[in-house]
Phi, psi and omega in degrees: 000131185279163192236185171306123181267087194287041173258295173313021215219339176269003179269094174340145146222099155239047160302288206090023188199110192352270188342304191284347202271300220274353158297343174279002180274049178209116161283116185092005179339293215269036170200135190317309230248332189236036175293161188204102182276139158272313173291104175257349157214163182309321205276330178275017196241291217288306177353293170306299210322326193284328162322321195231055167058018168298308192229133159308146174303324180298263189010305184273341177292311172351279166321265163006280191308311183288340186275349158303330170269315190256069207267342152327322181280317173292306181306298172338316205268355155273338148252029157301317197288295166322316175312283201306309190301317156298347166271322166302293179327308170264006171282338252209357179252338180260343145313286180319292204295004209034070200240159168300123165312139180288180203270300157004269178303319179311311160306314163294308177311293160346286181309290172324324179301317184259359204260312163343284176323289186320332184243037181259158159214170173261124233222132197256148190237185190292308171234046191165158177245157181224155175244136180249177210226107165267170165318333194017054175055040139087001153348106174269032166284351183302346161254044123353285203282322166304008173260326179303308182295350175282306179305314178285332170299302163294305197310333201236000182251103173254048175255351168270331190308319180287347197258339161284149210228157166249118158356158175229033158241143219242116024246057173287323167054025167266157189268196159170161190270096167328074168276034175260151204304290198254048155061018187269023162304089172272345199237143176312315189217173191255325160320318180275242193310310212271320189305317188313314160291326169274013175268316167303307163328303201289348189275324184263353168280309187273348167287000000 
């Protein structure tokens, strides 16, 4: 039975926002020749998912155990995932350029959007109702759909929408959502990216 995979677990997430972290699971995202999938398997899909507070650990041994019977099924569903993550990715890049989403990507989202409803349901709260995301006997698609409703949450706010930012080191390309007072948050991380550039700055200053 495969277990938790603590390697994935070293994988930063700083987007702020589902959507965008899991667009980020590609290192170097903006460059052809030096990108690094991190899903590279279904078990690493779930992994993240248990990182990033998608799924409980039963949830994800579950998963796991049962896609060991269905391994097809799990492949399918990985790469379903990549489909989908990459159309966040480039609607939200093209967005940052104030470019229309190609039509395409738009379309996988869309789809990935009904196939999502279908595993919602309405759920009554103390003064209001709510959509909860069910269980549906442990699918392994399941964590899916809470990345979709993240993506549709900015996509349709438009005070987040504007605030999504693409990293500016180059080729790092991650996105992440600007919560900073005057919007100046240039870099994924100030450890990362900004360090990096202020060693360049500082290399070219001093040459």
């Amino acid at each position: 039975m495969s277990e938790i995979n603590k390697d994935v677990h070293k994988h930063d997430l700083l987007g702020g926002r589902l959507c965008l972290d899991f667009a980020n699971t590609v290192s170097w995202h903006d460059s052809s020749e030096e990108s690094q999938e991190l899903l590279t398997s279904y078990e690493k899909l779930v992994n993240w998912s248990l990182h990033a507070n998608i799924l409980k650990k039963q949830q994800s041994l579950a998963l796991l155990k049962k896609a060991e019977d269905l391994p097809s099924r799990a492949n399918e569903v990985l790469q379903q995932a990549i489909e989908l993550r990459e159309s966040i990715y480039q609607i939200f890049s093209r967005v940052i350029n104030n470019e229309t989403p190609a039509p395409k990507d738009l379309s996988i989202l869309n789809k990935a959007l009904g196939n999502a409803y279908g595993m919602m349901r309405v759920v009554p709260g103390e003064n209001k109702f709510s959509l909860e995301f069910s269980n549906c006997e442990e699918a392994l698609d399941e964590m899916l759909p809470p990345i979709i409703q993240s993506a549709i949450d900015i996509l349709i706010s438009e005070k987040e929408l504007s605030r999504v930012k693409k990293c500016e080191g180059v080729p790092c390309g991650w996105l992440f959502l600007d919560t900073s007072r005057n919007r100046s948050r240039r870099w994924c991380s100030m450890a990362d990216c900004g360090n990096r550039a202020k060693a360049k700055r500082f290399y070219h200053n001093k040459k």
